[in-house]
C-alpha positions as CSV (number, residue, x, y, z in Angstrom):
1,X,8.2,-24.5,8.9
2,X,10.8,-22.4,10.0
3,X,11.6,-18.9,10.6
4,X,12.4,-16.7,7.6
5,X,14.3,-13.5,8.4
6,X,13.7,-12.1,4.8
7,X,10.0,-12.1,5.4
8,X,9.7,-10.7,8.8
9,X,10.4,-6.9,10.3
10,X,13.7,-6.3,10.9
11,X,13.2,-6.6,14.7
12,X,11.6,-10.2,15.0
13,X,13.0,-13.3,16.0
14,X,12.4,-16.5,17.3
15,X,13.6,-16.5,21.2
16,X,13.3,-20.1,23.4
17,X,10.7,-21.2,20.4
18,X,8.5,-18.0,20.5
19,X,8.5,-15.4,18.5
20,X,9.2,-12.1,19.6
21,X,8.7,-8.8,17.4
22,X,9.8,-5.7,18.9
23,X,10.8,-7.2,21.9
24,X,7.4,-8.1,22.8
25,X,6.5,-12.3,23.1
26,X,3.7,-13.2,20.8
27,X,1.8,-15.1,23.4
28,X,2.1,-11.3,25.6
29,X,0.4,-9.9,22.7
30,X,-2.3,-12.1,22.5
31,X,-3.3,-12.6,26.3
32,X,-3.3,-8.3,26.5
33,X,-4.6,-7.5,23.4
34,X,-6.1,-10.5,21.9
35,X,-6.5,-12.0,18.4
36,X,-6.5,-11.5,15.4
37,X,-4.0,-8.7,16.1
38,X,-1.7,-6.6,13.4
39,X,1.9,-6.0,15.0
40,X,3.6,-3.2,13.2
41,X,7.7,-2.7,14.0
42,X,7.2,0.9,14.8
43,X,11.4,0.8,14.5
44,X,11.2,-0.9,11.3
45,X,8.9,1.2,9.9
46,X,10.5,4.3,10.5
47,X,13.7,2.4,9.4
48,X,12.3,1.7,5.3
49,X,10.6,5.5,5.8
50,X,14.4,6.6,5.8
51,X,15.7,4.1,3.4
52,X,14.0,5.3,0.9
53,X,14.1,9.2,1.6
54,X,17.3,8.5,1.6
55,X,17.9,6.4,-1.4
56,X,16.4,9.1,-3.6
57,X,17.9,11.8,-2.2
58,X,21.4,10.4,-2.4
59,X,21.0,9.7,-6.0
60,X,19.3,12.8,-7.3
61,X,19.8,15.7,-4.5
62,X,18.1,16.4,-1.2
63,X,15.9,18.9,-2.7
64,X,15.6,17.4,-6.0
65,X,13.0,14.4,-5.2
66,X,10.2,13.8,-3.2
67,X,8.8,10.6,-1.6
68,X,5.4,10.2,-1.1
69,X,4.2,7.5,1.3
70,X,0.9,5.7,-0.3
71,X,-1.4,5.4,2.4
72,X,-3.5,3.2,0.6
73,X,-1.0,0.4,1.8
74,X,-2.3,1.6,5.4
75,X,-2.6,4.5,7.5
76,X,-3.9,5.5,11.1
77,X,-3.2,9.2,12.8
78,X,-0.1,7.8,14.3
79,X,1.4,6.3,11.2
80,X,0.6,9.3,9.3
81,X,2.4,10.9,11.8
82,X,6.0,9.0,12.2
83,X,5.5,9.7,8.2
84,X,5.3,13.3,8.9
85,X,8.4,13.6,11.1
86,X,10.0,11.7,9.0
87,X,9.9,14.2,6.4
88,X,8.2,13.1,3.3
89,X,4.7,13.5,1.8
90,X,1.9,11.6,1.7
91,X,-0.5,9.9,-1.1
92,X,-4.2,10.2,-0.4
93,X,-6.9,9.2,-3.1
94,X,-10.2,9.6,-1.0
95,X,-11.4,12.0,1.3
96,X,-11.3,9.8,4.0
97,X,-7.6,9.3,4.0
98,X,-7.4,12.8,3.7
99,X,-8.7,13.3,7.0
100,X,-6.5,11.1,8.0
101,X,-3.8,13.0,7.4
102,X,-5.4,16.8,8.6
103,X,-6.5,14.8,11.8
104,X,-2.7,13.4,12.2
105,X,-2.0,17.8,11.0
106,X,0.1,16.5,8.1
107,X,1.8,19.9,6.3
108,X,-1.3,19.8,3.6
109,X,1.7,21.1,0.9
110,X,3.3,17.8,1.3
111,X,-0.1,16.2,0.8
112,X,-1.0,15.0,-3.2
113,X,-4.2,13.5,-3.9
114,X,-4.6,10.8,-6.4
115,X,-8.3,8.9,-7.6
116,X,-9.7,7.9,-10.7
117,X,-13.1,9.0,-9.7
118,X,-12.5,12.2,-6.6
119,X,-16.3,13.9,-5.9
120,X,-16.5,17.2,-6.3
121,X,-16.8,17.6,-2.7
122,X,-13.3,15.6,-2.4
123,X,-11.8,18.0,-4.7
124,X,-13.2,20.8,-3.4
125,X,-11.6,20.3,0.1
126,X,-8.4,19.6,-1.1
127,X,-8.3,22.8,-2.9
128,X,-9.4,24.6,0.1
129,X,-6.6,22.9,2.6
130,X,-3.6,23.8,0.8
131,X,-2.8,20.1,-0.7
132,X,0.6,20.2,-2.7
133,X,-0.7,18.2,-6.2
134,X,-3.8,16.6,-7.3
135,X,-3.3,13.9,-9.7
136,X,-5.9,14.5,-12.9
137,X,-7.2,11.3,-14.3
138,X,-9.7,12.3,-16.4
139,X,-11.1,14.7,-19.3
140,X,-14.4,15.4,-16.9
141,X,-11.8,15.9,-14.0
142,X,-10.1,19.0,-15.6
143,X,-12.6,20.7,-15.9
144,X,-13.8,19.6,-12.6
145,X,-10.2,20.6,-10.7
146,X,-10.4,24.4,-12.7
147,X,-13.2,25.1,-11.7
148,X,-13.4,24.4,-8.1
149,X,-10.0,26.2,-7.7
150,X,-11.3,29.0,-9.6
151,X,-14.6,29.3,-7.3
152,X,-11.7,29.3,-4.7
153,X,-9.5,31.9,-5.9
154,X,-7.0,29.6,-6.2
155,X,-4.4,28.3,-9.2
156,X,-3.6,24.6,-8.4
157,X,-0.8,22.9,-9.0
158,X,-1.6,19.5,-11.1
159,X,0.1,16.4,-12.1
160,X,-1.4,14.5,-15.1
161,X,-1.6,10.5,-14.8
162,X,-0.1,8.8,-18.0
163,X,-0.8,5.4,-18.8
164,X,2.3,4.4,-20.7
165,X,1.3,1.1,-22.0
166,X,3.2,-1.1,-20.1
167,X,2.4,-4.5,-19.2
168,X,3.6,-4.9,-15.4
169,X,5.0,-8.7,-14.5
170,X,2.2,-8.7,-11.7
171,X,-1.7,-9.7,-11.4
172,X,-4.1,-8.6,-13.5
173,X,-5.9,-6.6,-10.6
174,X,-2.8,-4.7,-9.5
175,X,-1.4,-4.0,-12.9
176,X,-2.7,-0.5,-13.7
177,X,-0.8,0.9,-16.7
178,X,-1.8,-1.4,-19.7
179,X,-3.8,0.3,-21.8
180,X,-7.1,-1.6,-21.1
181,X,-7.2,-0.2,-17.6
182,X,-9.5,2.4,-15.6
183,X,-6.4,4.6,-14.3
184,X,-5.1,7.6,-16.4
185,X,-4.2,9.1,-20.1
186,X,-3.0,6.8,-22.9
187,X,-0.1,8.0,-24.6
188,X,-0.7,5.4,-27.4
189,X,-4.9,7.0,-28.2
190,X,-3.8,10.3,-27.8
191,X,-5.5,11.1,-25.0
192,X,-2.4,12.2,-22.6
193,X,-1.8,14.8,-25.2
194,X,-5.2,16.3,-25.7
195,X,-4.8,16.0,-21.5
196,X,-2.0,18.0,-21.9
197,X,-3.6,20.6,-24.2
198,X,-6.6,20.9,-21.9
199,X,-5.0,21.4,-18.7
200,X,-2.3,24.2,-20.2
201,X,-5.5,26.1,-21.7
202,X,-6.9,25.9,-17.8
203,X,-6.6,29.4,-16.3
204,X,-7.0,27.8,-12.5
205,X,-4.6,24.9,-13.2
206,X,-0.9,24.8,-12.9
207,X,0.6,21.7,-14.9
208,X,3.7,20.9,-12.9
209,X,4.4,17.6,-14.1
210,X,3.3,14.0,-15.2
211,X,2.8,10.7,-13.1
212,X,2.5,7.0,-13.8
213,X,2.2,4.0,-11.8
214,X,2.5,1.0,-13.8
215,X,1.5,-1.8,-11.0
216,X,2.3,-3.3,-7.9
217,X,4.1,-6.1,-6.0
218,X,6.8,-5.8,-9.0
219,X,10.0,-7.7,-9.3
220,X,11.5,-6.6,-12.3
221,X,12.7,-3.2,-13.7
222,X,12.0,-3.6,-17.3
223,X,8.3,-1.9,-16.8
224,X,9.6,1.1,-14.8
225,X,12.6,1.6,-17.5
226,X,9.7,1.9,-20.2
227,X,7.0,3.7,-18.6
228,X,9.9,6.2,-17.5
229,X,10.8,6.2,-20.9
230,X,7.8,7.1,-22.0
231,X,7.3,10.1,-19.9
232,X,10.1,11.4,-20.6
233,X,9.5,11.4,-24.4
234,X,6.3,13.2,-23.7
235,X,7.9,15.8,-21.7
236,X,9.9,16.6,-24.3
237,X,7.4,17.0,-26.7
238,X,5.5,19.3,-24.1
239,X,9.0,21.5,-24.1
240,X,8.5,21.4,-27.9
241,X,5.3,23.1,-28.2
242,X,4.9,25.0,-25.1
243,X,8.0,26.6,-25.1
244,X,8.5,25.7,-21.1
245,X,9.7,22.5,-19.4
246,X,7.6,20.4,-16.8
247,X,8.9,20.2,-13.6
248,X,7.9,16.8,-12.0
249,X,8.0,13.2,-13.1
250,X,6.5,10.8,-10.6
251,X,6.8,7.3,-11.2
252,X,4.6,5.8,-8.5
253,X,5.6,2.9,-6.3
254,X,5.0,-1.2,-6.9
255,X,8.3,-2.1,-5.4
256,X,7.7,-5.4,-4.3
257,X,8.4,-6.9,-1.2
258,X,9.2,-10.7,0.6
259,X,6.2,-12.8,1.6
260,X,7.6,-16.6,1.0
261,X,10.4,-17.9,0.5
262,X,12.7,-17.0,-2.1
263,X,11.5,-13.8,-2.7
264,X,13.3,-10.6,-2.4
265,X,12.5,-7.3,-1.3
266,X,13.7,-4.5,-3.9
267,X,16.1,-2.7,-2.5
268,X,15.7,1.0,-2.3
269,X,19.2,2.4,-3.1
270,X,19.7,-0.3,-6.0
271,X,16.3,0.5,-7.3
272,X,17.2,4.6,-7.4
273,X,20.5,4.3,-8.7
274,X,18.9,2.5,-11.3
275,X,16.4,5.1,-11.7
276,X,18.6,7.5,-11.6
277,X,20.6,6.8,-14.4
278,X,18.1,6.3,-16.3
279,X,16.3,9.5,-15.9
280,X,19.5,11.7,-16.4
281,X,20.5,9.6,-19.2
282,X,17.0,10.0,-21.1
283,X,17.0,13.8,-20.0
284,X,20.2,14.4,-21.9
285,X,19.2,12.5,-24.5
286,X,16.1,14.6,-25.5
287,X,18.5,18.1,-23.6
288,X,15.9,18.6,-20.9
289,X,16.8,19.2,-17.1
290,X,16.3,16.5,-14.9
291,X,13.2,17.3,-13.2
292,X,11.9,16.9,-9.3
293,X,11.7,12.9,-8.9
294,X,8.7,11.5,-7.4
295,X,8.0,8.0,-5.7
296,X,5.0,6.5,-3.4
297,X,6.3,3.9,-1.9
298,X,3.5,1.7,0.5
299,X,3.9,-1.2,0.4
300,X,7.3,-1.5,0.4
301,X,7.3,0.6,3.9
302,X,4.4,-0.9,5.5
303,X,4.4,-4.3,4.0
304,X,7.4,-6.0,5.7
305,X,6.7,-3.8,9.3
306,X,3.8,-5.9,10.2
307,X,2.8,-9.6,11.4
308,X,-0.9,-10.8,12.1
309,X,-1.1,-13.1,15.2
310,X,-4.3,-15.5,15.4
311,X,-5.3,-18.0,17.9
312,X,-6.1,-21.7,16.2
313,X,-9.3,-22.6,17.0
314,X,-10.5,-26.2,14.9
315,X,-8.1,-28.4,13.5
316,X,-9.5,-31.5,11.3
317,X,-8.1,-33.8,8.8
318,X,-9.1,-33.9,5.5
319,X,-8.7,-37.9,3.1
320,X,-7.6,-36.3,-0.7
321,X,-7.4,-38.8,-4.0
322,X,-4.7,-41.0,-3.3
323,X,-4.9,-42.0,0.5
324,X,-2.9,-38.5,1.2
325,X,-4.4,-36.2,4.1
326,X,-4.3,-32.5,4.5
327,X,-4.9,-30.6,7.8
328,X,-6.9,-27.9,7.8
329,X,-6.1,-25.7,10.9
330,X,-8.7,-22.4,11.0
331,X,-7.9,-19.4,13.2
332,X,-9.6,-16.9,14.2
333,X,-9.9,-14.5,11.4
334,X,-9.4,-14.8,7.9
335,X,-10.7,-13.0,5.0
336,X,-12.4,-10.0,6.8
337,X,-8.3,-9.3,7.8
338,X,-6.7,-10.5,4.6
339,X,-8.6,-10.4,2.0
340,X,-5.1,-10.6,-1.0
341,X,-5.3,-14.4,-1.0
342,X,-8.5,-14.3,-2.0
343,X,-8.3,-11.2,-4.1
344,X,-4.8,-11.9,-5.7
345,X,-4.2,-15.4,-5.2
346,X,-1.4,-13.7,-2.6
347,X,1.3,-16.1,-0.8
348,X,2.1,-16.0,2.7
349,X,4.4,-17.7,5.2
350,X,3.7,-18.8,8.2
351,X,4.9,-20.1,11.4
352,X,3.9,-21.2,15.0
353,X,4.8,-18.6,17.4
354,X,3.7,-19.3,20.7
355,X,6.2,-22.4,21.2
356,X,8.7,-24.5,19.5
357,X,7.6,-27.7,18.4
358,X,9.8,-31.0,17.8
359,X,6.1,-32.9,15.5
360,X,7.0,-33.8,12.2
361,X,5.1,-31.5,9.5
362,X,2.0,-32.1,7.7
363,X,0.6,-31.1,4.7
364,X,-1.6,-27.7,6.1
365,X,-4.0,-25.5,4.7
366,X,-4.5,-22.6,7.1
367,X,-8.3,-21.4,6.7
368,X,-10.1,-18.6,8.6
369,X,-13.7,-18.9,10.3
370,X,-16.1,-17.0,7.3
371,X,-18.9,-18.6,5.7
372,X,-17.1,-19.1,2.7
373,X,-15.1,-22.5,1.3
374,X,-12.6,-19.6,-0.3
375,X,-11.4,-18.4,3.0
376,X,-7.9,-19.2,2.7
377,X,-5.2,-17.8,4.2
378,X,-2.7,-20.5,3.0
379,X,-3.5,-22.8,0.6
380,X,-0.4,-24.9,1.0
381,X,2.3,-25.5,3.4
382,X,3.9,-27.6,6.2
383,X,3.1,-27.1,9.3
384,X,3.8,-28.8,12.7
385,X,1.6,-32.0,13.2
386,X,1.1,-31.1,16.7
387,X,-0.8,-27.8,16.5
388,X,-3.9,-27.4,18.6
389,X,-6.5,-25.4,19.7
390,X,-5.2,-22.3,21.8
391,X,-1.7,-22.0,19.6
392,X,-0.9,-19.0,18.2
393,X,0.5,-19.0,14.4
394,X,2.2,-15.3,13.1
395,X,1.9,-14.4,9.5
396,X,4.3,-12.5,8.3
397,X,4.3,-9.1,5.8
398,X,0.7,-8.4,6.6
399,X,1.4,-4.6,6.8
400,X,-0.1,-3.6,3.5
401,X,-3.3,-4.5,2.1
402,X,-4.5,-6.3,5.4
403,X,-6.2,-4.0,7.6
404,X,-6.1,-1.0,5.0
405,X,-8.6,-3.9,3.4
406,X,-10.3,-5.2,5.9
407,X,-14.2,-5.8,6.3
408,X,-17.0,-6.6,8.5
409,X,-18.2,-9.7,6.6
410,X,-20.1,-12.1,8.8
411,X,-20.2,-9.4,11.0
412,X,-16.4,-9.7,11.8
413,X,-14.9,-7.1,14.3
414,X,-11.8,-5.4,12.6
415,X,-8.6,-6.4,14.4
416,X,-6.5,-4.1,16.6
417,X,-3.2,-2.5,15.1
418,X,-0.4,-2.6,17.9
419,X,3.1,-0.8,17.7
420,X,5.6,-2.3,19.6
421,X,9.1,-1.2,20.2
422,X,12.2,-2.1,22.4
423,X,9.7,-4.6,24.7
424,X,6.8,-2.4,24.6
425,X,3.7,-2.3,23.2
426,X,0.4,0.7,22.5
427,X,-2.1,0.0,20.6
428,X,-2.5,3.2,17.6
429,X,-6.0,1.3,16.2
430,X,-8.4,-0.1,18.7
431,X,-10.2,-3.6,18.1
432,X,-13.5,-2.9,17.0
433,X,-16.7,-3.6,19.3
434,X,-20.4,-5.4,18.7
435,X,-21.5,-1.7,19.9
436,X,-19.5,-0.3,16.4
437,X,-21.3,-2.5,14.4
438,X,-24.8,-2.0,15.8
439,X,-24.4,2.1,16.0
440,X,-25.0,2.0,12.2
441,X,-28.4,0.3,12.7
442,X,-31.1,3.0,12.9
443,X,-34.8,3.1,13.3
444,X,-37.1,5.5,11.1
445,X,-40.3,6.6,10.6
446,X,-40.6,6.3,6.7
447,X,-40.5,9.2,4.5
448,X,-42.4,10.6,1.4
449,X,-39.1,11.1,-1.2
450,X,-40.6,13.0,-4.5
């Protein structure tokens, strides 16, 4: 076990044994707010936020690209906020996270709204707020989006979602732009074309541009060089036989980020001077303008900003084939606050954070308190042989996908989301109560439903 600085927000360290994120103790943490508790490096987030802005406009212009935070990762009312002052847009694909946003009074122009399945209630509001794009995914959903805007008096601006065909280096359940995939128009069956043709025909639509998002947690630049390949060979063919050239290309997020050891976080102005080549180089190849460059980075800002804190509570030794033993040390959450190792097959680090220890390690596997043998948090690492009851371990990189996902199974209570910053500490989502859980209970006379 030891302290990995690639893994952690860029304002965490280990201090006299403890670690201390934001300036803030861990043990502090715990005994004000309790555990399991999400810290988020409000300074770090806000820190990647410009990194990347930055990056892409650097590389293709300060008006010629737009970054687009995917709150799916996670969002409150106060992240969608530092997002807002920062300056870039924001990715919603539900109505709920688009309240999010109006509640936080995010510009709804900088606002596009993605979903493989909106309502026509979803749609409907966005068209009435003012939101910037909404992503099409499907044949029914053109018709759907031209209609709602017309019943608005509105002409909204669209992006199409291409699947290109590319086979992301990433797991099956995050990988999103093979062809055998729920997400999007194949360019290989036609369908983006006849996408194409539809939408242009649309009298209340205004194609702007085409999007693709090939995956996440990705490592390796060979899928976004050919889906953005791809694209750009369809845009040209759309100059071809419409006489007019698409504005937009947005080629999602799936930057991956640092969870163990040995992994690296992409880095933001390597990954868009790459990009950038690319797309002028493709552009002047097939003699179109370079177009407005879209990204949605998530997890790649929120990943690395956050650490989960839990509080052992049961530690007990395990006899495996072959006279070995393996600890099993449980905490105090689990798969209600992280659901990716169970979901993914994810890899996280770990360490003890309340103290240093001097124990020699032992094989660990750090498990949470469900009803459920598959509640791992950790399947496999070393761990000091002197944890107990009442210590506090930190997880690193917990920022996206942990309490964007979390549940109430077994009746859990969702954890509290802290920001701290230079040695303080707020918290921007409260720890849930029994009384949350128990207002959804109601009592009714039954009803006659013909």
């Amino acid at each position: 076990m030891k302290f990995l600085p690639e893994v952690f927000s860029i304002n965490s360290a280990v201090v006299a044994g403890e670690l201390v994120i934001g300036g803030c103790k861990s043990s502090a943490l715990a005994k004000e707010f309790g555990t399991p508790l999400f810290v988020i490096d409000e300074a770090d987030f806000k820190y990647r936020i410009n990194g990347w802005k930055s990056a892409l406009e650097s590389n293709f212009g300060a008006s010629a690209g737009q970054v687009y935070y995917a709150s799916k990762s996670f969002v409150s009312i106060e992240v969608a906020k530092w997002i807002s002052d920062a300056g870039i847009g924001i990715d919603v694909c539900t109505g709920g996270e688009l309240a999010v946003a109006l509640a936080a009074k995010f510009p709804a122009d900088q606002i596009e709204v993605h979903g493989n399945n909106k309502s026509e209630a979803e749609i409907a509001k966005a068209i009435s707020v003012g939101v910037g794009k909404i992503v099409i995914d499907s044949m029914q959903e053109i018709e759907r989006v031209n209609r709602l805007a017309a019943a608005a008096g509105k002409v909204q601006r669209v992006l199409l979602r291409i699947t290109p065909g590319v086979e992301a280096h990433t797991h099956e359940a995050i990988s999103t732009a093979h062809e055998d995939v729920k997400f999007g128009f194949s360019i290989a069956s036609g369908a983006a074309w006849r996408a194409i043709g539809e939408t242009e025909a649309a009298t209340n639509l205004s194609l702007e541009g085409l999007h693709c998002h090939i995956g996440s947690q990705i490592f390796e630049n060979e899928g976004f060089i050919l889906a953005t390949t791809r694209l750009i060979e369809l845009s040209a063919k759309f100059r071809d036989e419409f006489k007019r050239e698409l504005s937009e290309l947005d080629v999602g997020g799936g930057y991956g980020i640092a969870y163990v050891e040995g992994d690296k976080t992409f880095d933001p102005d390597k990954v868009m001077a790459a990009l950038a080549d690319l797309v002028k180089s493709e552009c002047a190849r097939h003699s179109l303008k370079v177009p407005k460059v879209s990204i949605e980075p998530g997890r790649a800002i929120a990943g690395p900003t956050t650490t989960t804190i839990y509080e052992v509570g049961t530690t007990k030794d395990v006899e495996l084939d072959g006279g070995k033993t393996r600890r099993y040390i449980a905490v105090d959450g689990g798969m209600s606050d992280n659901i990716r190792p169970g979901l993914y097959g994810a890899e996280y680090s770990a360490i003890l954070a309340n103290r240093s220890s001097a124990a020699s390690p032992i094989n660990s596997r750090l498990v949470g308190k469900h009803c459920e043998s598959g509640d791992i948090i950790i399947r496999e690492i070393d761990l000091p042989s002197d944890i107990a009851p009442g210590d506090l371990l930190a997880i690193p990189a917990t920022g996206a996908y942990g309490r964007s996902m979390a549940s109430n199974y077994n009746h859990m209570l969702k954890p509290a989301v802290v920001a701290v910053k230079n040695g303080s500490a707020r918290v921007i989502l409260r720890r849930e109560v029994e009384a949350d859980l128990l207002a959804l209970d109601v009592v009714e006379a039954p009803r006659s439903i013909n």
